[in-house]
DRENDO-1510 file (C-alpha; in Angstrom, 1 decimal, always signed):
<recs>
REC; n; res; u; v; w
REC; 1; UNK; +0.0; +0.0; +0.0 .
REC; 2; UNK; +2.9; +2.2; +0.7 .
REC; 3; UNK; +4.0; +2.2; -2.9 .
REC; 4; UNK; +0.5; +4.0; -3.7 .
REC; 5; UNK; -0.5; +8.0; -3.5 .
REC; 6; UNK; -3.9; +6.7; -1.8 .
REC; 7; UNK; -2.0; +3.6; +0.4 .
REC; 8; UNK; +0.1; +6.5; +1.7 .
REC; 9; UNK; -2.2; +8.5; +2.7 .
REC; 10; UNK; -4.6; +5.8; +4.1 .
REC; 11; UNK; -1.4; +4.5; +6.5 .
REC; 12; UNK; -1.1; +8.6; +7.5 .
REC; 13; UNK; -5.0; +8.4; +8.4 .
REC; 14; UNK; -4.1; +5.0; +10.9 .
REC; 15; UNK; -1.7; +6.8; +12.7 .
REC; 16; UNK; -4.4; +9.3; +13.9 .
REC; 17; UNK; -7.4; +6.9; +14.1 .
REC; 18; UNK; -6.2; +3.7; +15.5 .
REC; 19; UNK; -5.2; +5.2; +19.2 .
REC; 20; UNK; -9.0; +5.9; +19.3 .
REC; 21; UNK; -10.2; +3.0; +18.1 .
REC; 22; UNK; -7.9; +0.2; +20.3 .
REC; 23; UNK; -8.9; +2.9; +23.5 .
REC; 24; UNK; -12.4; +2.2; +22.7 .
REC; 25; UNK; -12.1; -1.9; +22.0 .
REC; 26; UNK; -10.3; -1.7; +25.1 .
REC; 27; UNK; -13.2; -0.6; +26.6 .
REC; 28; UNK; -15.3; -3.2; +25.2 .
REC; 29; UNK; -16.5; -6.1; +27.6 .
REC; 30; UNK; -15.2; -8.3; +25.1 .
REC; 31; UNK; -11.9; -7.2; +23.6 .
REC; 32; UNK; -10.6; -10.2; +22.8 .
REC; 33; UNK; -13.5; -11.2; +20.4 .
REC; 34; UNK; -13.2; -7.9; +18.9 .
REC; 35; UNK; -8.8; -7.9; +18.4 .
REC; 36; UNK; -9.1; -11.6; +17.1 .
REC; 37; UNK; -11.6; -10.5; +14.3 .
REC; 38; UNK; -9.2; -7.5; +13.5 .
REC; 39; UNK; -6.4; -9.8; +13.5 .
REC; 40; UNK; -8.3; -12.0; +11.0 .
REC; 41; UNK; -9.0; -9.1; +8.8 .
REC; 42; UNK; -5.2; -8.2; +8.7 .
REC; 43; UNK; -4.1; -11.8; +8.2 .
REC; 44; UNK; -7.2; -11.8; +5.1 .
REC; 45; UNK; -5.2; -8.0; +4.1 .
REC; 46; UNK; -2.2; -9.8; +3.9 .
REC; 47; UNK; -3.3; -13.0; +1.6 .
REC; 48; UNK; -4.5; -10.4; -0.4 .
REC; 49; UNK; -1.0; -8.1; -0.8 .
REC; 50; UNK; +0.7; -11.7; -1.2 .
REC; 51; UNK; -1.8; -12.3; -4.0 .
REC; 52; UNK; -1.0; -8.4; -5.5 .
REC; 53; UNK; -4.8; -7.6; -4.7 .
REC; 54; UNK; -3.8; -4.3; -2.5 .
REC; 55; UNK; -6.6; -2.4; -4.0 .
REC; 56; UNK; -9.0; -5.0; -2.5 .
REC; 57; UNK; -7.1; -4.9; +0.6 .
REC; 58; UNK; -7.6; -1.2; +1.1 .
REC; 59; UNK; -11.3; -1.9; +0.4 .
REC; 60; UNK; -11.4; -4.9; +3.5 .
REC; 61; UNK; -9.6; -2.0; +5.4 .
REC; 62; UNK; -11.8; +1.0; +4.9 .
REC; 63; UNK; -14.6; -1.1; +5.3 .
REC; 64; UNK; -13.1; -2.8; +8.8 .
REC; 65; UNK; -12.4; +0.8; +10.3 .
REC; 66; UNK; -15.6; +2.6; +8.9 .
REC; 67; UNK; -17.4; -1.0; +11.2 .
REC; 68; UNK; -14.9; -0.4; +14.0 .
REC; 69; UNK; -15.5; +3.7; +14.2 .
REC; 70; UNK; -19.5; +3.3; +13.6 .
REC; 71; UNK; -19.6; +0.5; +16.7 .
REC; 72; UNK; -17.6; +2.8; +19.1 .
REC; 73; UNK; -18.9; +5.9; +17.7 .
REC; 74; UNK; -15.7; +7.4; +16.2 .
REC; 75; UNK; -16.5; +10.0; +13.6 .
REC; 76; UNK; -14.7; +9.4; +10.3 .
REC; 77; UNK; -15.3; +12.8; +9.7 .
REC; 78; UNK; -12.1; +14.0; +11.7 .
REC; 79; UNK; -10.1; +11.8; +9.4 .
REC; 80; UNK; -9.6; +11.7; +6.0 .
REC; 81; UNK; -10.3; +8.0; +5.5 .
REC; 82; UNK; -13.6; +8.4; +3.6 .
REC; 83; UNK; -13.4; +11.7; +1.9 .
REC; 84; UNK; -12.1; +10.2; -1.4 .
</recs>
């Protein structure tokens, strides 16, 4: 993703989110459940990049983070993450 204008910008726009978002799973009463399906997104991310299908890997990405922000109530509007 890195190597992309958009996969550049996207790993800016984790920086900033993903302190909220762990702060708020860590909050959960069941974080476990909720790290172990992000970890099985990231490990589905990275069959993808293995498989050079990093534009459908951003899409598994953006979706994960938009379901993430929307269960904890984390506007996406702060970030940049959706205003392509």
């Amino acid at each position: 993703m890195s190597s992309r204008e958009d996969g550049r910008s996207l790993i800016s726009e984790y920086y900033k989110i993903a302190p909220h978002i762990v702060k708020a799973v860590d909050k959960d009463n069941h974080p476990e459940q909720v790290y172990e399906m992000i970890k099985n997104i990231i490990d589905q991310c990275l069959y993808l990049i293995k498989n050079d299908e990093n534009l459908e890997c951003m899409n598994v990405y953006k979706t994960m983070v938009a379901d993430l922000a929307s269960k904890y109530n984390i506007m996406l509007e702060d970030y940049n993450l959706y205003h392509r």
